[in-house]
C-alpha positions in Angstrom: 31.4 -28.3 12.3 27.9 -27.1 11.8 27.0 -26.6 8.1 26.5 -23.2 6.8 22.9 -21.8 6.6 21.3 -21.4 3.1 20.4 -17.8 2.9 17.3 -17.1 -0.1 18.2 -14.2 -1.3 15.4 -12.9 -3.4 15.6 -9.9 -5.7 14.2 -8.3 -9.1 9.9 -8.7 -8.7 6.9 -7.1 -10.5 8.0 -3.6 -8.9 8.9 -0.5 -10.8 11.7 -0.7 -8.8 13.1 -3.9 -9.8 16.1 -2.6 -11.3 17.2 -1.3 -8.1 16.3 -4.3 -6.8 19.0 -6.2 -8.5 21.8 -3.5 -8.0 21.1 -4.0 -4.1 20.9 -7.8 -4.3 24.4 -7.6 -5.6 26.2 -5.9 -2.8 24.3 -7.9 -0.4 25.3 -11.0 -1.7 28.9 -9.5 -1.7 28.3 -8.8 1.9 26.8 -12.5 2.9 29.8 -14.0 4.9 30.9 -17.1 3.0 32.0 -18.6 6.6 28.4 -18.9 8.0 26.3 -18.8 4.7 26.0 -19.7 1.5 23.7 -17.8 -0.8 20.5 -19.6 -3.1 20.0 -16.9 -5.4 16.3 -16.6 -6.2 15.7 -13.8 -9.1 12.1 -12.7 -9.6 11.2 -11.7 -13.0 8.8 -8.2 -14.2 6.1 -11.1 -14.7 6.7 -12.7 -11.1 7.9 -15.9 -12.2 10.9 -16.8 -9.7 14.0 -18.4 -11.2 16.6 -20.1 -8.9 20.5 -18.8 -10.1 22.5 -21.4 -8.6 26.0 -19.9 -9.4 25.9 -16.7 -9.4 23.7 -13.2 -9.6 23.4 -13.0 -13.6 22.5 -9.4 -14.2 22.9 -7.6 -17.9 24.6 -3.9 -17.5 24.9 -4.7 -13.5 26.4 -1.6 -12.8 24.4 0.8 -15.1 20.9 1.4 -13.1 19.4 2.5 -16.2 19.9 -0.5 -18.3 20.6 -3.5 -15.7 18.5 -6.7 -16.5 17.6 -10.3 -15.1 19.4 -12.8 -16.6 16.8 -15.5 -16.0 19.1 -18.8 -17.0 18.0 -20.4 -14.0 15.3 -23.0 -13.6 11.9 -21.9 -13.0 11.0 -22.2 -9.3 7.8 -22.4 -6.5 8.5 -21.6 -2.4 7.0 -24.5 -1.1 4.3 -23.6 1.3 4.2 -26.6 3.4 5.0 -25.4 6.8 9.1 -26.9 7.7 9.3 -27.8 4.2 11.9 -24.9 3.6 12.5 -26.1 -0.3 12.9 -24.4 -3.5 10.8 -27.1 -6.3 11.3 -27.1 -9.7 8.0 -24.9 -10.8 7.6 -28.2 -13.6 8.2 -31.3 -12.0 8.0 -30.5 -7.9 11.6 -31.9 -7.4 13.2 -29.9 -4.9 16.2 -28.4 -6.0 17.3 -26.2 -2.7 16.3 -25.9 0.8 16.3 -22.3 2.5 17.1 -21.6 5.9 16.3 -18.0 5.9 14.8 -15.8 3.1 16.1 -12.6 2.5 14.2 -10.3 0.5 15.9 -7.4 -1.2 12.6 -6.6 -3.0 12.1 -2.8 -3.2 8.4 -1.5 -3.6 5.2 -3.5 -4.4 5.1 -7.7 -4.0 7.8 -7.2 -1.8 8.2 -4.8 0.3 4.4 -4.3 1.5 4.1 -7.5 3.4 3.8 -10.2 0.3 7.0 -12.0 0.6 6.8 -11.8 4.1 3.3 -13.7 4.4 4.3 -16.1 2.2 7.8 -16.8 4.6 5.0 -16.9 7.2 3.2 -19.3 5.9 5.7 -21.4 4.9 7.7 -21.2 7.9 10.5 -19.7 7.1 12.1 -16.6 9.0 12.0 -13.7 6.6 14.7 -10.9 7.4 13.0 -7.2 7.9 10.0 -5.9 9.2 6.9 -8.4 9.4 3.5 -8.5 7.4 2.3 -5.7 9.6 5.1 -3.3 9.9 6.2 -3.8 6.0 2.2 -3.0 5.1 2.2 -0.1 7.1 5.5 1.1 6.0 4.9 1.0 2.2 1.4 2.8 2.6 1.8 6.5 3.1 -1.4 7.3 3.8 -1.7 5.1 7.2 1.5 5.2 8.1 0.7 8.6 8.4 -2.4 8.8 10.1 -0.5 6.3 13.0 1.9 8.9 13.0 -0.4 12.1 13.3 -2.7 10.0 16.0 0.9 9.8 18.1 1.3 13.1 17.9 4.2 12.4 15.8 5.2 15.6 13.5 4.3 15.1 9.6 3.3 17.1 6.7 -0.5 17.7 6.7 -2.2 16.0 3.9 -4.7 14.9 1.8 -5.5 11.3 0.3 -7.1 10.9 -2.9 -8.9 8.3 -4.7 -10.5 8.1 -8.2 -13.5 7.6 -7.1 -13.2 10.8 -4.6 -11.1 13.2 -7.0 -14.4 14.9 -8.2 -14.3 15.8 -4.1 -11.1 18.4 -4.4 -9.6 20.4 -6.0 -6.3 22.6 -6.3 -8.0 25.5 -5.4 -9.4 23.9 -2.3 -6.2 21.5 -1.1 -3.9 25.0 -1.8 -6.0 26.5 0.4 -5.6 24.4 3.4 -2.0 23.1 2.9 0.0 26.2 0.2 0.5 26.6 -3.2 3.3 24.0 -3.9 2.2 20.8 -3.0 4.1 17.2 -3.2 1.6 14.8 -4.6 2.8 10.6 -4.2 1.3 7.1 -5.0 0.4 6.1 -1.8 2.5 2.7 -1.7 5.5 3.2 -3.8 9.1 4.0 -3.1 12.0 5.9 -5.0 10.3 8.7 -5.6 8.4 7.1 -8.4 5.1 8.8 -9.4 6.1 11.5 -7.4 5.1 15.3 -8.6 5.3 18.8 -7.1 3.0 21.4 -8.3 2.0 24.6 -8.1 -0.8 25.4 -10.3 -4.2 23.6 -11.1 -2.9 22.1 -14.4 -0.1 21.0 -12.9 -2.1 19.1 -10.0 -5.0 17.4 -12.6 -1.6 16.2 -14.7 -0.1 15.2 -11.2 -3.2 13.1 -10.2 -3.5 11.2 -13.4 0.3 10.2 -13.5 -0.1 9.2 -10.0 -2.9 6.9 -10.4 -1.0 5.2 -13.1 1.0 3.5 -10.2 -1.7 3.1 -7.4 -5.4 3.6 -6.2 -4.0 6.3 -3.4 -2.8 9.3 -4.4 -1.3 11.4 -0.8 -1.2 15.3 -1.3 1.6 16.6 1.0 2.2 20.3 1.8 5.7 21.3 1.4 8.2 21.1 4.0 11.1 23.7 3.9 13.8 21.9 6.1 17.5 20.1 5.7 16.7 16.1 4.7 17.7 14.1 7.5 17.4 10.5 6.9 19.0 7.5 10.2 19.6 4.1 9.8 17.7 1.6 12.4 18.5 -1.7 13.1 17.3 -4.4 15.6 13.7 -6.0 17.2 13.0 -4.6 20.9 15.6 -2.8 21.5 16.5 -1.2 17.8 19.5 1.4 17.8 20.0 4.1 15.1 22.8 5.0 13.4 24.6 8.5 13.1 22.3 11.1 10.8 23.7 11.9 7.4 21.8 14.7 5.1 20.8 14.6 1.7 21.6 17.8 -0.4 19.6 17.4 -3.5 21.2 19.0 -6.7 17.9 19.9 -8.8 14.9 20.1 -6.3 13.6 17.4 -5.1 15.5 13.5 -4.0 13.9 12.0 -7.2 14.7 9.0 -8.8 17.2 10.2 -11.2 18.8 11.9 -8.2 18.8 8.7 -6.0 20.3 6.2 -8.8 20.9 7.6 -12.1 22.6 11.0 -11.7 25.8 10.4 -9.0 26.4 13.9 -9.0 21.8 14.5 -8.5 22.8 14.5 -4.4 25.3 15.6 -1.9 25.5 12.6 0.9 27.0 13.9 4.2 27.4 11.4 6.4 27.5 12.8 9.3 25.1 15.4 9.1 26.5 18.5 10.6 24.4 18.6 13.9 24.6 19.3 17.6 25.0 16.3 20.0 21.3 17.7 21.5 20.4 17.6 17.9 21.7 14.2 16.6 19.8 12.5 19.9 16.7 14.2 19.7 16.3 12.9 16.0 18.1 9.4 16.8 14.9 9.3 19.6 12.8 10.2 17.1 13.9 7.4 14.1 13.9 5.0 17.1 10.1 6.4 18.1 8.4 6.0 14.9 10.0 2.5 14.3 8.5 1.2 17.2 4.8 3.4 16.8 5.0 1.5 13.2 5.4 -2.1 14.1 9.0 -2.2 12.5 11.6 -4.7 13.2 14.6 -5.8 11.7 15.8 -3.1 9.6 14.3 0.6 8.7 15.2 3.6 7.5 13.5 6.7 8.9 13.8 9.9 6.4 12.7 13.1 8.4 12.7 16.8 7.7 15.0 19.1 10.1 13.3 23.0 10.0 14.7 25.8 10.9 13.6 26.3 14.2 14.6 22.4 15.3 11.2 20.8 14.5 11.3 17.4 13.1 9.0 16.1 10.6 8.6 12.4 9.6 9.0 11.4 6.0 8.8 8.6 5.2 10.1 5.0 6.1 12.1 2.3 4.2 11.3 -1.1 5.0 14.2 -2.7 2.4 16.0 0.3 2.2 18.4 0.2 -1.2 21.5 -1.7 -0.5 23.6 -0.2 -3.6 26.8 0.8 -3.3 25.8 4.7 -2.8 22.5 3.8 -0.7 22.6 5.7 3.1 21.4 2.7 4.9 24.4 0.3 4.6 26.5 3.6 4.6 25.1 4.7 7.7 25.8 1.6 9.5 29.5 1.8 8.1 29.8 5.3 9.3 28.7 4.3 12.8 30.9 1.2 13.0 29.0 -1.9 12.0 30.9 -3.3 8.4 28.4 -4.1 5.7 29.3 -8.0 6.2 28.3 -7.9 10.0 25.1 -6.0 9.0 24.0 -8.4 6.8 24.8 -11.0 9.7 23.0 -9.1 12.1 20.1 -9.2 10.0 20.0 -13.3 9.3 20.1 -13.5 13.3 17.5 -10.7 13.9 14.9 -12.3 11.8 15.8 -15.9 13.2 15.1 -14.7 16.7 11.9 -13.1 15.6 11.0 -16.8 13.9 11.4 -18.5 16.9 9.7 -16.4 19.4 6.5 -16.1 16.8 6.8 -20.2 17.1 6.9 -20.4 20.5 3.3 -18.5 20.6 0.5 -21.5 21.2 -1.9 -21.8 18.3 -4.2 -24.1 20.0 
């Protein structure tokens, strides 16, 4: 009998979304199946020391997002980065305390879901479910992912990308000119709607710019989009397939934060979306598209903008979509037939058959 695989799953990390981070980690270790896998729970604290939770995920207020915390018990560990190495070493002594077989990062925003974790599975050999450095750097930055997009002929809102250094260079006189009088302004590389204003006025837009800065060097300055919030689940390497559509009907303006995970009744989720066969394929063609035009693999979700006429506009993409218990991605997939447990299985064994094709590449 072959022994089961030790799954590193890795949550929490220096993000501003590291408390969703450890709400998702919990239903994906629910969803691990014990028959095949057994879980090394590796917690990542707000000052990026990793801790290794050997019996279970030890959260404070798990099923409050507004309060949940780390409970870091566990002994301080280091991903050892000698290639086939695959161990977990005490971060004092080097004695290795686990070995991985696959990492699976449920690390939401920045050192996580921009390509860190991944280069460092990359370096130290390890497959690493979810997009690769590439497509998970591309993914969290708004600003290219959206001129990849626009150079494909791909429909998104037109924009503008500011950085401190060039803010002297525009302002809300000049952008409202070009792209309207309400305007979505966004850190370029963070997730959640975090940082995220909308404006209409030049007060508003200064304010806007300095609170986005807080959180990143990029600010993007969307136009607004009127249009129903379409967002599809897409799973798989070469040949990825997408789930059914659902909608998101926020409550108070805008899919914020609050919306997303503190506020249960801040969105209406209809899954499916109430669309026309013609309509659901045309945007499942789409989700499929831009997955493919941005180097995604794995797992993705695509978030697009349905207008009244039938024109699609991209979003945004997901590279570690939220795994909590009212997140569309794993809903999606339930929706469309695949169980949250097979998902997660499907996962392990797309990012072990992306390992072993990168390491059958010659490096000499």
């Amino acid at each position: 009998m072959n022994p089961k695989k030790k799954i590193a799953i890795v949550f929490g990390g220096r993000s501003t979304e590291h408390e969703i981070s450890l709400l998702s980690a919990q239903n994906v270790i629910k969803s691990l199946d014990p028959s095949k896998y057994e879980a090394v729970l590796v917690g990542i604290d707000k000052a990026g020391k990793w801790h290794l939770n050997k019996d279970s995920l030890n959260l404070f207020h798990g099923d409050d997002a507004s309060q949940v915390e780390l409970h870091m018990e566990g002994a301080p560990v280091l991903l050892s980065q000698n290639a086939g190495d695959q161990s977990l070493v005490d971060a004092g002594s080097g004695k290795v305390l686990s070995t991985v077989d696959v990492i699976f990062p449920v690390l939401h925003g920045l050192y996580g879901e921009d390509g860190s974790i991944q280069g460092l599975a990359r370096l130290a050999n390890i497959p690493c479910v979810g997009c690769s450095v590439l497509g998970s750097a591309i993914g969290m930055d708004k600003d290219i992912m959206k001129r990849l997009l626009r150079d494909a002929d791909v429909g998104i809102a037109d924009f503008v990308t500011i950085r401190p250094h060039t803010r002297n260079l525009f302002s809300y006189a000049e952008i409202s000119e070009k792209l309207g009088k309400e305007l979505f302004l966004k850190p370029a590389n963070l997730g959640s709607s975090v940082g995220v204003s909308r404006v209409d006025n030049a007060e508003g837009f200064e304010k806007a710019l300095d609170y986005g800065f807080l959180y990143d060097p990029k600010v993007v300055v969307e136009e607004k989009i009127t249009g129903r919030e379409i967002e599809c689940a897409v799973l798989g390497n070469e040949a990825p397939i997408c789930s059914i559509p659902g909608e998101v009907i926020p409550r108070g303006g805008f899919y914020s934060y609050e919306n997303k995970y503190l506020d249960e009744a801040g969105a209406e989720l209809k899954i499916p979306a109430e669309l026309t066969e013609e309509e659901v394929a045309r945007i499942q063609d789409l989700a499929i598209r831009t997955y493919q035009l941005l180097e995604c693999e794995g797992l993705t979700r695509v978030d697009l903008f349905m207008q009244a006429d039938g024109g699609l506009i991209i979003n945004e993409v997901n590279t570690i979509p939220g795994f909590t218990g009212i997140s569309m991605y794993p809903k999606l997939w339930e929706y469309s037939g695949i169980s949250n447990i097979d998902l997660v299985s499907r996962l392990i064994e797309l990012a072990e058959e992306s390992h072993e094709k990168r390491n059958a590449l010659k490096i000499e």
